[in-house]
C-alpha positions as CSV (number, residue, x, y, z in Angstrom):
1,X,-8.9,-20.6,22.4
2,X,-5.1,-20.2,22.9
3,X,-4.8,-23.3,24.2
4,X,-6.8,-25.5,21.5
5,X,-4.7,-23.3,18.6
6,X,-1.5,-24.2,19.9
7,X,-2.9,-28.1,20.1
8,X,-4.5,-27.7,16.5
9,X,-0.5,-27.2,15.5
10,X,1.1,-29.8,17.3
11,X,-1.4,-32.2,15.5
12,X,-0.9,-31.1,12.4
13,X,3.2,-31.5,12.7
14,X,2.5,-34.8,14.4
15,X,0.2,-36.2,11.4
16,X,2.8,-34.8,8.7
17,X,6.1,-36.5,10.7
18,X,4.0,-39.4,10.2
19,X,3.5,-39.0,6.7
20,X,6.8,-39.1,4.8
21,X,6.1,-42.0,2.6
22,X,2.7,-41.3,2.5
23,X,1.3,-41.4,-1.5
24,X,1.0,-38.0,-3.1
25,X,-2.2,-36.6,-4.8
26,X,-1.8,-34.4,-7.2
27,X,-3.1,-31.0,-6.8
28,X,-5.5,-31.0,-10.3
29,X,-7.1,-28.1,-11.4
30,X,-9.6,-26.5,-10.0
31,X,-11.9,-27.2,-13.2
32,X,-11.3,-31.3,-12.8
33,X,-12.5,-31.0,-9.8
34,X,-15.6,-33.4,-10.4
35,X,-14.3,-34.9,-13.7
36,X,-14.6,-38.4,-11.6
37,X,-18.8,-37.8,-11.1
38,X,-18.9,-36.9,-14.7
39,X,-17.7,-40.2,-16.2
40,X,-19.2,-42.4,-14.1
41,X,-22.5,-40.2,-14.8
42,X,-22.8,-41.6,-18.4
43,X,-23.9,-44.8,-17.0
44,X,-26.8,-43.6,-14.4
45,X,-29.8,-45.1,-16.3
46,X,-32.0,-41.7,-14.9
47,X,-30.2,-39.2,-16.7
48,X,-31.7,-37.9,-19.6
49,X,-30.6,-39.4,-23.1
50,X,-29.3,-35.6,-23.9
51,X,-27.1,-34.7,-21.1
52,X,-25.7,-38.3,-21.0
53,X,-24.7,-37.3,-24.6
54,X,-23.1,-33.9,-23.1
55,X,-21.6,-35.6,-20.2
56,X,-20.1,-38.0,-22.7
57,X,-18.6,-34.3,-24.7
58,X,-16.9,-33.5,-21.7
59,X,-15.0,-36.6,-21.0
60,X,-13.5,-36.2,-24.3
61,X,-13.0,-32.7,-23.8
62,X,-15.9,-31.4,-26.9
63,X,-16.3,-28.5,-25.3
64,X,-18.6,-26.9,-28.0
65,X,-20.4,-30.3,-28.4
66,X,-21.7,-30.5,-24.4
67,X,-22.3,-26.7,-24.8
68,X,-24.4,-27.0,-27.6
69,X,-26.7,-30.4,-26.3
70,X,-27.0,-28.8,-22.8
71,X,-28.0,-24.5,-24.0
72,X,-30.8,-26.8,-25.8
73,X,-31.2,-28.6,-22.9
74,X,-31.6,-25.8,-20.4
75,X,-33.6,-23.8,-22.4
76,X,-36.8,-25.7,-21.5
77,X,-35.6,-27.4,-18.4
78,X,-33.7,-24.4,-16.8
79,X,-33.7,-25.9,-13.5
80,X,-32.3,-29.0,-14.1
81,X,-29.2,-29.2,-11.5
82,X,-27.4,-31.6,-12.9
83,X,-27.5,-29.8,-16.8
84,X,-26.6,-26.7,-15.0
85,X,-23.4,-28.3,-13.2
86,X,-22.4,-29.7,-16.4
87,X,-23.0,-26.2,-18.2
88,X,-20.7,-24.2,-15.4
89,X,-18.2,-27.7,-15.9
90,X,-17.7,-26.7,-19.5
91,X,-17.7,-22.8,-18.8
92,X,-14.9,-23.5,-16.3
93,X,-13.1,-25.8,-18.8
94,X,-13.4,-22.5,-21.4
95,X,-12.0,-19.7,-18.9
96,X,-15.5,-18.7,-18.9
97,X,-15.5,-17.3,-15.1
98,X,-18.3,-15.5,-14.9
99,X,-20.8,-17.6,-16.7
100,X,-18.9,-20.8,-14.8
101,X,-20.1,-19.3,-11.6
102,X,-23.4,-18.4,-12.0
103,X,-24.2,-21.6,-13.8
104,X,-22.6,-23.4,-10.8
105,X,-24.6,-21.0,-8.4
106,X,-27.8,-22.1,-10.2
107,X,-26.8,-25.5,-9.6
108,X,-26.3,-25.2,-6.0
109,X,-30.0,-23.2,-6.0
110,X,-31.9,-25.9,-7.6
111,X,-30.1,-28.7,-6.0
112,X,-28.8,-27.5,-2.5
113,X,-27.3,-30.7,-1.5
114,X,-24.6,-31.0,-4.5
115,X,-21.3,-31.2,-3.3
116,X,-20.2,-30.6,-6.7
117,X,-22.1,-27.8,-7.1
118,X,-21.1,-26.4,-3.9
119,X,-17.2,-26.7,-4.1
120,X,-16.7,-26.2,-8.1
121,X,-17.9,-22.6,-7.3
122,X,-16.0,-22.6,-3.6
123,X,-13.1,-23.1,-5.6
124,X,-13.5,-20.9,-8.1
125,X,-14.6,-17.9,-6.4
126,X,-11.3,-18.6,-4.3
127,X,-9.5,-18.6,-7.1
128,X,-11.0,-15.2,-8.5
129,X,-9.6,-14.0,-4.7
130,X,-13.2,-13.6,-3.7
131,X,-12.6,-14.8,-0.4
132,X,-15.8,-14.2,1.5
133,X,-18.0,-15.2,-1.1
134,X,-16.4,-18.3,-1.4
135,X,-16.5,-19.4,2.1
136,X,-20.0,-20.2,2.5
137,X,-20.3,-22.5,-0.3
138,X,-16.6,-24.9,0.6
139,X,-18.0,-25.2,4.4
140,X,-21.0,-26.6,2.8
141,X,-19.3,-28.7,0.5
142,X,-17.2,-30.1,3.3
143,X,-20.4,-31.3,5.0
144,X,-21.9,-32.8,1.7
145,X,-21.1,-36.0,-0.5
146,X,-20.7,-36.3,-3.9
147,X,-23.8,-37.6,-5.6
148,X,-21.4,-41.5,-7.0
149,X,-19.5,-43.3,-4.9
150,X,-16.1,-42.1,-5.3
151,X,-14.3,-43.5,-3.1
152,X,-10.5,-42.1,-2.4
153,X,-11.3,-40.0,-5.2
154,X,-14.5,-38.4,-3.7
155,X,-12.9,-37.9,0.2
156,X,-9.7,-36.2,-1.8
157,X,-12.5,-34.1,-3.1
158,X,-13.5,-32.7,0.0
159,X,-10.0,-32.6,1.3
160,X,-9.7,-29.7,-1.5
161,X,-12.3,-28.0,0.0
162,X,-10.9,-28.2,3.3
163,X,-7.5,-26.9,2.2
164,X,-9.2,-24.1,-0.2
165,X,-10.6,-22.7,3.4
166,X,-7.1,-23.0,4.7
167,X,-5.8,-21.0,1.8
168,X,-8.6,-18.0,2.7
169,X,-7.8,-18.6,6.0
170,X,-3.8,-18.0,5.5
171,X,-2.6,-14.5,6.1
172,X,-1.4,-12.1,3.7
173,X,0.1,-8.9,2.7
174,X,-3.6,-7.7,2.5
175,X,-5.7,-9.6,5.3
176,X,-4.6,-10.4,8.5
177,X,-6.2,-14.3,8.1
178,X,-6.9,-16.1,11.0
179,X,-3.9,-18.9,11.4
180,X,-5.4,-20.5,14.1
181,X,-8.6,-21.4,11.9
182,X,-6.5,-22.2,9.1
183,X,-4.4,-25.1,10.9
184,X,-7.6,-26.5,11.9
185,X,-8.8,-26.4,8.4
186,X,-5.9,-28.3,7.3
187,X,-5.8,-30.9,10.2
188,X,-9.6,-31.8,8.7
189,X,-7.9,-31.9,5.1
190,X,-5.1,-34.1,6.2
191,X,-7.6,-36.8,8.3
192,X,-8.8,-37.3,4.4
193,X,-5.9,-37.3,2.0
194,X,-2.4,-37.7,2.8
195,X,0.2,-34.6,3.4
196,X,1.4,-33.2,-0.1
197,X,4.5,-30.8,-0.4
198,X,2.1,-27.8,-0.5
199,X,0.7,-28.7,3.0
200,X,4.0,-28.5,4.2
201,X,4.4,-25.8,3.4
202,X,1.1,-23.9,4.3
203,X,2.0,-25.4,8.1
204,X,5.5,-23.4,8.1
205,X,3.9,-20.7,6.3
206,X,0.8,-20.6,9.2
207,X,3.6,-21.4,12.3
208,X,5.6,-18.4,10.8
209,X,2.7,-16.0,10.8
210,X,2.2,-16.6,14.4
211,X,6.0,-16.7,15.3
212,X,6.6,-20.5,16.2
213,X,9.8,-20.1,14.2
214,X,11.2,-23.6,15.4
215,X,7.9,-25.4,14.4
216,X,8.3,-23.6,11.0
217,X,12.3,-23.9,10.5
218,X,11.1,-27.6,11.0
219,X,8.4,-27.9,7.9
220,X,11.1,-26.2,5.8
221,X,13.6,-28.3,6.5
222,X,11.5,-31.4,6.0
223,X,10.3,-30.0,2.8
224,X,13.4,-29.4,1.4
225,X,14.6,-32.9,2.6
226,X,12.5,-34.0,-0.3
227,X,13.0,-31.2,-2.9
228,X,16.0,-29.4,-2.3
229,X,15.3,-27.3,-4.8
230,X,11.8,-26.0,-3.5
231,X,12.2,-22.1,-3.7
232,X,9.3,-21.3,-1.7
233,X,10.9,-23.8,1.1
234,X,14.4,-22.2,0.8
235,X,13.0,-18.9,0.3
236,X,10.7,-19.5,3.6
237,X,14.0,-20.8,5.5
238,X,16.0,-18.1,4.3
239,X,13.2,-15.3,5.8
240,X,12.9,-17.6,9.2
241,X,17.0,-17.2,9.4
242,X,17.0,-13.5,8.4
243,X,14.1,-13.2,11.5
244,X,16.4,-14.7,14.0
245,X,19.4,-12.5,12.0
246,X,21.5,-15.9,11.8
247,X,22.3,-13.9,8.2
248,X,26.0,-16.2,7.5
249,X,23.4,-19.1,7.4
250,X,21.0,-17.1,5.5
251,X,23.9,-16.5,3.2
252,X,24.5,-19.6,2.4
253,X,21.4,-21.4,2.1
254,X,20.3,-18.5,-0.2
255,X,23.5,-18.3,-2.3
256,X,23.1,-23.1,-2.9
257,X,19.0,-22.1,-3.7
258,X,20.5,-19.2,-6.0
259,X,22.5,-21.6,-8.0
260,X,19.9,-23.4,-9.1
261,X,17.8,-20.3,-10.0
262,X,19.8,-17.4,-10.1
263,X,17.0,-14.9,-11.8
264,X,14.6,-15.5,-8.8
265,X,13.6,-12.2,-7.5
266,X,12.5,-13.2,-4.4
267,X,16.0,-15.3,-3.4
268,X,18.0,-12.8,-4.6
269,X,16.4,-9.7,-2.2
270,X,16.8,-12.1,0.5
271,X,20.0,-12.3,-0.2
272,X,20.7,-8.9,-0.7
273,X,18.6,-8.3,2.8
274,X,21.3,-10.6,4.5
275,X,24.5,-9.2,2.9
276,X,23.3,-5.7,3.5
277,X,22.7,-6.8,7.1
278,X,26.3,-7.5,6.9
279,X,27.4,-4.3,5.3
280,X,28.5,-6.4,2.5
281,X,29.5,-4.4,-0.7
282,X,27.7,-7.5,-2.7
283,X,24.5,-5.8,-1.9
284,X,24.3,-2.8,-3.6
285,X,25.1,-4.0,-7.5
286,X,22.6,-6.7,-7.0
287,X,19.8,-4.7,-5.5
288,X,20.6,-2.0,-8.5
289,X,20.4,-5.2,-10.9
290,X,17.1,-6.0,-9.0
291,X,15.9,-2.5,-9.3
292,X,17.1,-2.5,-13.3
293,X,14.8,-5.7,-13.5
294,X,11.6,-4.6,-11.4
295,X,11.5,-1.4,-11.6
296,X,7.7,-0.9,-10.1
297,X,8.7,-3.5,-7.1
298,X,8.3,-1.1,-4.3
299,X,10.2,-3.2,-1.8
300,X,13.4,-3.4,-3.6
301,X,13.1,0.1,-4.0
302,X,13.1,0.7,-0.9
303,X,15.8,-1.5,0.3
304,X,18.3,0.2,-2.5
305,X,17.9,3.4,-1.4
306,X,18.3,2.3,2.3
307,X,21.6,0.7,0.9
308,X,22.9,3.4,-1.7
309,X,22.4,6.5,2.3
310,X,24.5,3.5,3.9
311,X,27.2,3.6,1.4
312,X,27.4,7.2,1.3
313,X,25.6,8.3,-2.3
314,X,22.5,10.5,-0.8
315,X,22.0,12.1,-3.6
316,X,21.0,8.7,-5.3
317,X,19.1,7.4,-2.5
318,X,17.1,10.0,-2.3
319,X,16.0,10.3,-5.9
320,X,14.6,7.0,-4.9
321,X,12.4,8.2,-2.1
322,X,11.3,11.0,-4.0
323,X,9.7,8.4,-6.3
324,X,8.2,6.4,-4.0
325,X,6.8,9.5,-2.2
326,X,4.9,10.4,-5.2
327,X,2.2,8.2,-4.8
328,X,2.7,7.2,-0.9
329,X,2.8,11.1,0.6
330,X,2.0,10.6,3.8
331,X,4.2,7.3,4.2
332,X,6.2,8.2,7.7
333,X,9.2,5.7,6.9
334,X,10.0,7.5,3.6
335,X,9.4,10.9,5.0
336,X,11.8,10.0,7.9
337,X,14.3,9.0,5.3
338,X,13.7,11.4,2.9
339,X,14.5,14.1,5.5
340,X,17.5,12.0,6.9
341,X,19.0,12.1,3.1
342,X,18.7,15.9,2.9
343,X,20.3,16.6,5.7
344,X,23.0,14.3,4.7
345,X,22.9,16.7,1.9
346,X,23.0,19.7,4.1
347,X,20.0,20.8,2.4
348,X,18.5,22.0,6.2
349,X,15.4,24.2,5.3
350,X,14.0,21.9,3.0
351,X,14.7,19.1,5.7
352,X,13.0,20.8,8.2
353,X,10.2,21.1,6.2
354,X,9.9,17.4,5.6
355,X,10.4,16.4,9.1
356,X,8.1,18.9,10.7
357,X,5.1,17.1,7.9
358,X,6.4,13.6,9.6
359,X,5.9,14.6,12.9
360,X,2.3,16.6,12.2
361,X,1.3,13.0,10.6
362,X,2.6,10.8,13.2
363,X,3.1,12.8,16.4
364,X,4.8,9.6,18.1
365,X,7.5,8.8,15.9
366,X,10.9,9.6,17.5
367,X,12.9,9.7,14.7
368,X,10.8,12.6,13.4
369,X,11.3,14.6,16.3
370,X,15.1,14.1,16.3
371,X,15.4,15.1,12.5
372,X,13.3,18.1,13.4
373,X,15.4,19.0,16.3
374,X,18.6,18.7,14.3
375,X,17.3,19.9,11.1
376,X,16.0,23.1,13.6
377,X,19.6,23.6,15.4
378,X,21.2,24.3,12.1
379,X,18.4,26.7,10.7
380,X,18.9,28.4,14.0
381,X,16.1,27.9,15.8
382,X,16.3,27.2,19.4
383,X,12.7,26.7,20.9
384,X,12.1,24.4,17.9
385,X,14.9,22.5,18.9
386,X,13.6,22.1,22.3
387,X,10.5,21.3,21.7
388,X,11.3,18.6,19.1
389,X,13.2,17.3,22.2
390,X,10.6,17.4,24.5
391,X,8.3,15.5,21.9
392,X,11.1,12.9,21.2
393,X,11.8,12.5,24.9
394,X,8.2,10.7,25.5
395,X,9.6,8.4,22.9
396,X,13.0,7.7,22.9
397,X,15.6,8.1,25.7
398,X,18.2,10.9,25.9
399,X,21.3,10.4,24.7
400,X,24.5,12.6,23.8
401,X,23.6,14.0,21.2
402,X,20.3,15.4,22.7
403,X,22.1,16.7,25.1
404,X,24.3,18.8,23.2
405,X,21.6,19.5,21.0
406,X,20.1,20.8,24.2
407,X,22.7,22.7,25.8
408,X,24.1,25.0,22.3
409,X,19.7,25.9,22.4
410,X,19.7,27.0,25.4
411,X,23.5,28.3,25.0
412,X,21.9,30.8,22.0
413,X,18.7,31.5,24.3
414,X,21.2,33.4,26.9
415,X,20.2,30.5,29.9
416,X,23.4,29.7,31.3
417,X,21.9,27.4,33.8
418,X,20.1,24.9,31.5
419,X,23.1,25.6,29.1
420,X,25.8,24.6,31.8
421,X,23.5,21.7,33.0
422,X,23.2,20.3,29.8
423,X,26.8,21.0,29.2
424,X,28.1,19.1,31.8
425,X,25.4,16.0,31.0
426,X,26.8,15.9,27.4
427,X,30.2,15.6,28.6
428,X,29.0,12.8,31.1
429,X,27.5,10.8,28.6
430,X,30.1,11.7,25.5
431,X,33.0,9.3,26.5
432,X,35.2,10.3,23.8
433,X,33.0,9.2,21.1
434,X,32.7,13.5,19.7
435,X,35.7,15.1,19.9
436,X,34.6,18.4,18.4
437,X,31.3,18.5,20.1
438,X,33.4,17.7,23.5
439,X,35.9,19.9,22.9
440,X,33.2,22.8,22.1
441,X,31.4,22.0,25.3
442,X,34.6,22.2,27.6
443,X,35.3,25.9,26.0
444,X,32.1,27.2,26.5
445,X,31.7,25.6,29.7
446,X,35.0,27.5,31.1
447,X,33.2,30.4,29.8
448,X,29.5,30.5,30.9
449,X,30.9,29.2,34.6
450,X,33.8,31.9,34.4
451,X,31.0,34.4,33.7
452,X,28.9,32.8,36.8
């Protein structure tokens, strides 16, 4: 499987280097998507005199004509395929989703061999995100043929249905997808119709979900060697550079794509990703002006606040996590930072509360156990300290600051072994990097061993 999805890949790349010149089909909606079949239908001598007369409605785009000839139509011949394609056809044309789709699945009932039938409501379950209830019908339509002989037309047709599976097949913020089935997918669509920009695309979008970052810094590139100004191109570069944290490159590219379009949200948190990466004082006023301008965007959120505890304002930050812990609770990230920001604010109790939630919810998050352990050493409470250690040792290695942390507890606990021991590892470790902490550990050092 690993083998043939790694091959499925390099075929695809290989047919779209091949393709450059190749003509491009337009990507028409999804409600023309047998327009062709309908035209030509007027001059099939077997179709009756009043759904030729509807079909002729629709090629002129007289919706409430073709509606009106085929409800009269249907209503004594209610399994007439054809009338009920061309009733879900003028539905679709009218935004009319719901009665689109079950006209179209009526179709497909009474006439189970219509590839019309069977990709116009593929395609627009898809596009109602109905994923799974699409699926069935655009594998069937990519084994069908259109009733005419359409030619190009009819095999760019089933193309569509091969990329619509890629599309469900794609993963997203909410489904994991399956990438592997989703190149083969659009290998079948591009043995049909040649590449268009938005193939490109898809293939960097599928080699990024599965970490072939060279195969998709490739497709971006080439993409934008055609359409420089392509934001999903730059902005899919720009998050392949931040991955590899080349972030002066990131810079750039970003700020060029950023001329062009300098109110596009997603562009300008990259760049505000890259210069913060760069503790860059750029990146505060533009994610405040992002914030300002998306308010609800949970992500930029985020990232302020992160930004705003690295410049120093707690107080701020953390009016942000307290708003984006109102409806995620039990979020550990924000918890973790939430607490990090109130001890920043020396506001211990109420950070040890928040801490000891985190680590109740996620017993094997590290950072929770070292805010607990601090948060507990300055609430003075020893054998919370040390157990918070203990817990973030099977996690996270010791360093320093454990160490101390470890020697004062046992220090206050009266055990002048463990507190000498830990003493003297502190010290080991330290290097000059906490003067206070080093210089308290060499005085009570002389002490506890002067006692000894």
């Amino acid at each position: 499987m690993v083998r043939f999805f790694f091959f499925g890949f390099a075929a695809v790349f290989a047919i779209l280097a091949c393709r450059d010149s190749a003509a491009q089909i337009p990507q028409s909606s999804p409600k023309q998507t047998s327009s062709a079949s309908i035209d030509k239908s007027t001059t099939d001598r077997s179709v009756a005199p009043q759904v030729a007369e509807a079909e002729a409605a629709i090629v002129k785009s007289d919706w409430k004509t073709a509606e009106t000839k085929l409800d009269a139509w249907l209503t004594t011949r209610p399994n007439d395929a054809r009338a009920l394609f061309d009733a879900g056809y003028v539905a679709d044309a009218q935004n009319r989703t719901d009665d689109a789709a079950a006209l179209y699945r009526r179709a497909t009932e009474a006439h189970p061999k219509s590839f019309e039938a069977h990709l116009s409501l593929g395609l627009l379950l898809a596009r109602q995100g109905k994923r799974s209830d699409a699926r069935p019908y655009l594998e069937a339509s990519t084994t069908l043929d259109p009733e005419s002989d359409l030619g190009d037309a009819g095999l760019a047709l089933k193309a569509r249905a091969w990329r619509a599976l890629a599309e469900i097949d794609k993963p997203g913020p909410d489904h994991p997808g399956d990438p592997a089935q989703a190149s083969t997918e659009l290998l079948e669509a591009l043995k049909l119709s040649p590449e268009t920009p938005a193939d490109t695309l898809l293939a960097a979008n599928l080699a990024e979900s599965t970490g072939q970052l060279d195969a998709a810094e490739a497709a971006y590139r080439r993409l934008l060697g055609k359409d420089p100004g392509s934001e999903p191109a730059n902005a899919g570069l720009a998050h392949v550079l931040i991955a590899r944290k080349q972030y002066p490159e990131a810079e750039t590219l970003l700020r060029a794509a950023l001329a062009k379009s300098p109110d596009d949200p997603t562009l300008n948190a990259q760049l505000a990703t890259v210069l913060a990466a760069q503790d860059k004082a750029e990146a505060l006023p533009l994610l405040e002006n992002l914030h300002t301008a998306h308010p609800q965007d949970t992500s930029i959120t985020r990232m302020l606040a992160d930004v705003e505890a690295q410049a120093g304002d707690a107080a701020a930050s953390d009016k942000l996590y307290e708003t984006l812990l109102v409806s995620r609770p039990d979020d550990i990230d924000l918890l973790v930072a939430h607490g990090q920001n109130l001890i920043r604010q020396l506001k211990y109790p109420q950070a040890l509360a928040v801490f000891d939630k985190a680590t109740r919810i996620d017993p094997s998050n590290g950072d929770g156990w070292s805010g607990l352990a601090f948060a507990a050493s300055k609430t003075g409470q020893p054998t919370v300290v040390l157990h918070a250690l203990t817990m973030r040792s099977k996690f996270l290695p010791e360093v320093a600051s454990t160490y101390f942390l470890r020697a004062t507890s046992y220090d206050t606990m009266h055990d002048k072994g463990n507190a000498i021991s830990y003493y003297r590892q502190f010290l080991e470790s330290a290097d000059g990097k906490f003067p206070d902490q080093e210089w308290q550990a060499k005085q009570r050092l002389l002490l506890l061993e002067k006692k000894n």
